[in-house]
Every structure is written in structure tokens, then in C-alpha cells.
C-alpha positions as CSV (number, residue, x, y, z in Angstrom):
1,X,92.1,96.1,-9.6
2,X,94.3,92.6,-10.5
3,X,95.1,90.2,-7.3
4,X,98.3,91.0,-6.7
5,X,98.1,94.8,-6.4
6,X,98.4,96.3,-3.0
7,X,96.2,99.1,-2.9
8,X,96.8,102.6,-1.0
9,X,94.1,105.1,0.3
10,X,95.4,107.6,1.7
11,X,93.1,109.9,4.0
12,X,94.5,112.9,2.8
13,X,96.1,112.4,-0.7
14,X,92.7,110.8,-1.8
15,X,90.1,112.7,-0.2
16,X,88.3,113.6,-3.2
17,X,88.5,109.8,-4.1
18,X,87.1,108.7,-1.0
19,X,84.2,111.3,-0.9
20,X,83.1,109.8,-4.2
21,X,83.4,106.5,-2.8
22,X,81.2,107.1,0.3
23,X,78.4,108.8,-2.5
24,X,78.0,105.6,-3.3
25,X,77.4,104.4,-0.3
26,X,74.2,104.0,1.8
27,X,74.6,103.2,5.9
28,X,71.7,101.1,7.1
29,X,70.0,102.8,9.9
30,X,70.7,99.9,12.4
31,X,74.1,99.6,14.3
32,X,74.5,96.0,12.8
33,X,73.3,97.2,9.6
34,X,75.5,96.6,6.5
35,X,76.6,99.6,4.3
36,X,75.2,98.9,1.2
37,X,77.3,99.7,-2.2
38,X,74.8,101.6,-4.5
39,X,77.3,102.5,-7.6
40,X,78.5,99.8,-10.7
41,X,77.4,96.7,-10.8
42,X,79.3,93.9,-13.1
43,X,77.8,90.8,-14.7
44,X,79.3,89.1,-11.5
45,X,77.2,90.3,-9.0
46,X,79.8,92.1,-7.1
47,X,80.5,96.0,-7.4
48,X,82.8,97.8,-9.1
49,X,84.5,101.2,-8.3
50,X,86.8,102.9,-10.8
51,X,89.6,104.4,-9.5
52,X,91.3,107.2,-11.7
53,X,94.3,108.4,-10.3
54,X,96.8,111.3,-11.2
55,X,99.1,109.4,-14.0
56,X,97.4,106.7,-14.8
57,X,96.2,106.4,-18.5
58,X,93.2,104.2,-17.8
59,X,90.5,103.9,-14.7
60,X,91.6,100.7,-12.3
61,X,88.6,99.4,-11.5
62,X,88.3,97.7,-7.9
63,X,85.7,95.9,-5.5
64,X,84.2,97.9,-3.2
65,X,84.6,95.8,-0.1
66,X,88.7,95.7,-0.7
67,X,88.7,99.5,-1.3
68,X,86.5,99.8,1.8
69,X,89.4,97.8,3.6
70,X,92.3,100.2,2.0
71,X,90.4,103.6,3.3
72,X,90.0,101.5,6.8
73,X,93.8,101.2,6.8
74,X,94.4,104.9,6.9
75,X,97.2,105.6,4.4
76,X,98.8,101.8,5.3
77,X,99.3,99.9,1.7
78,X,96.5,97.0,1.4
79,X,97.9,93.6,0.5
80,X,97.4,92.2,-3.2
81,X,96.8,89.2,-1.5
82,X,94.4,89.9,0.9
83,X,91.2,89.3,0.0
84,X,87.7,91.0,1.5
85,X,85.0,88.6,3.4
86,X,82.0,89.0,3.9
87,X,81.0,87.9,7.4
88,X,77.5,89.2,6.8
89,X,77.2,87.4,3.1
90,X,76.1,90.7,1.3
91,X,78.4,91.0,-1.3
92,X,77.6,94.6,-1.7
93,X,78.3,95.2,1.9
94,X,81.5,97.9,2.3
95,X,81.0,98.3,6.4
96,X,84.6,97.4,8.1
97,X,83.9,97.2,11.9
98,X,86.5,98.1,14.4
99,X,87.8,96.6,17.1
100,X,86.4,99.0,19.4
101,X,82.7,98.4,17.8
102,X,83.4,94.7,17.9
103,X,83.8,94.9,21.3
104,X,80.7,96.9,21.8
105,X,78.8,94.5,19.9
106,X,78.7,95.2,16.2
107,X,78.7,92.0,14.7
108,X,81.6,92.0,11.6
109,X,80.9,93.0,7.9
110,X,83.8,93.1,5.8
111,X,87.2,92.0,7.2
112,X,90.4,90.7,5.2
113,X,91.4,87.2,4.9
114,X,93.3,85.1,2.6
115,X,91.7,83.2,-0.7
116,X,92.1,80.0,1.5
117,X,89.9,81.8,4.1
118,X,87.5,82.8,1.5
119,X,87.3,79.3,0.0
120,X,87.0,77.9,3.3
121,X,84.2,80.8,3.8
122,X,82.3,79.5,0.5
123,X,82.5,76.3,1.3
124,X,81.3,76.3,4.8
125,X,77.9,78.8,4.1
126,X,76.9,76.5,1.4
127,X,78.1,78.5,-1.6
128,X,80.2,76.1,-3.4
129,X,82.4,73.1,-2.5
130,X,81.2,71.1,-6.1
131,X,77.6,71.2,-6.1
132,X,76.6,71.5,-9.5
133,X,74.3,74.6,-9.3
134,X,77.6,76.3,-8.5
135,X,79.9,74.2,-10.7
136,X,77.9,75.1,-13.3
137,X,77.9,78.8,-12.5
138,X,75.5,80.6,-14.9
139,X,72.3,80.1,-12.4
140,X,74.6,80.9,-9.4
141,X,76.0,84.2,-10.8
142,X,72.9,85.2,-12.4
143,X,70.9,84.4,-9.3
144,X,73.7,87.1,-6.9
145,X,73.9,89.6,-9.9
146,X,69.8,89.3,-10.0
147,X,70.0,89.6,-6.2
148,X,72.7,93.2,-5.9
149,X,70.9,94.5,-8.4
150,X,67.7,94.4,-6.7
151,X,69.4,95.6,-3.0
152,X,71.1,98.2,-4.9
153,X,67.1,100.2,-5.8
154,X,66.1,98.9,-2.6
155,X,68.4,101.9,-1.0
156,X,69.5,104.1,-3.6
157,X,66.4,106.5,-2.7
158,X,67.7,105.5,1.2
159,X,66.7,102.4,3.3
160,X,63.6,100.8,2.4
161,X,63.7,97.9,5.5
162,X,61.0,96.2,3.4
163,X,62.3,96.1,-0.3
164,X,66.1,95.2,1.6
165,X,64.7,92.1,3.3
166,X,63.2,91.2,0.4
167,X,66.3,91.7,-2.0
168,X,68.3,89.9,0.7
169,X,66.0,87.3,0.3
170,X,65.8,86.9,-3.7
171,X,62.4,88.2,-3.9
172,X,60.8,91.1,-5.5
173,X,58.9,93.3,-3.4
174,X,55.4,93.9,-4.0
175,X,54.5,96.8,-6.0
176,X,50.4,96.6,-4.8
């Protein structure tokens, strides 16, 4: 979906919607497990869910994280200007955490933030701020794309703890 767009998901009105979300979702077995995104992939790295809503001539395709947020809003518009973190640093991560599960303990996923907070984000976990790997963007995008892509088959048959830690870590598990 374009930044700018605020974005409604209605638990009712969009139930079907949301059910195909969460099909493409798979909950890691731990409670501070993320909930890893298992459906498109783009060339980015990030996911991609299509949204195809009564009226509209063409799908809207939006990140999973910032539809995540949406549904966690309960029918309440979304922002086009807020943007989805990842406290975790999974960018196929779609767990929102409540308050309540804060509290208990659940460390945060996915919360909303500004693109100041983002930048700030980036910059402070090492993931840009002008270094040239990132300035240069090909290896750097490549690299995260190379990196969902592998987390993605590490769960799409459910949670393999092994082949996640070693997507998470940007190796390839060992077939032998």
C-alpha cells in the first residue's frame, strides 16, 4: 500500500481477509517467539500481502507487519504515516504484543513508530547511517532478501528451531 494510506481492518467486515492473512502466518512455539510471515516475498526482503477489496479494480499490496498493526487496531483506521518496527529485527516478523503481554513479559515484536523512529532504529542496530555496504545497497538488500527467503522454508512445513536459527543467522542449514 503507498505511505500515506491509512489502512482499516475491520474484525468483522474483513474476516475472510484476515483468515487469509493469518494462513500465512506461522506462530513460533515460544512465548517470545516471533510470528513468522510465510506468504510473498519481494526483491526487498520484506513481505508482501495483497489486499483485494470489494471495488477496487486492482490488488493493494501491503507489508505484513503494517497490516499486522491494522488487524491489532480492531476496526480503528491505521495511520499512512505510521510506520511498523521491528523491535525483534525480523523483518518477516507480524507478532504485535499487548500491553497486557508486555507486562507479563513478552518482549515487543512489531509496534508503530514514525519514519524518524525507524531511521533512528536503523541507525542505532547498525543497519545504515552511511556505511557503504548499505549506501551501496545491492549486497545489503540482497543479503535480507537471501535471509527471508531462507526463514520463510525454515517454517512453512512448521517451526524447525534449527533451520530458524540458522536463517536468522544468514546461514544455510546442513542438509547431511
Amino acid at each position: 500500500m503507498r505511505q500515506g494510506r491509512e489502512l482499516v481492518v475491520d474484525p468483522v467486515r474483513h474476516a475472510s481477509e484476515i483468515a487469509q492473512f493469518f494462513s500465512h502466518v506461522v506462530r513460533g512455539p515460544g512465548q517470545q517467539d516471533c510470528w513468522l510471515w510465510t506468504g510473498a516475498i519481494g526483491t526487498d526482503g520484506y513481505g508482501r500481502f495483497a489486499l483485494r477489496r470489494g471495488g477496487w479494480r486492482h490488488a493493494v499490496m501491503v507489508r505484513p507487519p503494517r497490516y499486522a498493526l491494522a488487524h491489532a487496531q480492531a476496526g480503528e483506521p491505521l495511520q499512512g504515516d505510521v510506520r511498523a518496527l521491528h523491535e525483534c529485527d525480523v523483518t518477516l516478523c507480524v507478532r504485535v504484543v499487548t500491553a497486557e503481554e508486555i507486562g507479563a513479559g513478552v518482549r515487543a515484536h512489531v509496534i508503530a513508530g514514525t519514519q524518524q523512529e525507524n531511521m533512528e532504529q536503523m541507525v542505532a542496530r547498525g543497519r545504515g547511517g552511511g556505511r557503504p555496504a548499505v549506501i551501496a545497497r545491492g549486497a545489503g538488500v540482497r543479503a535480507r532478501r537471501e535471509r527471508a527467503l531462507a526463514l520463510r522454508e525454515a517454517v512453512r512445513s512448521g517451526w524447525d528451531a534449527a533451520a530458524v536459527e540458522a536463517a536468522m543467522l544468514g546461514a544455510q542449514p546442513r542438509l547431511w
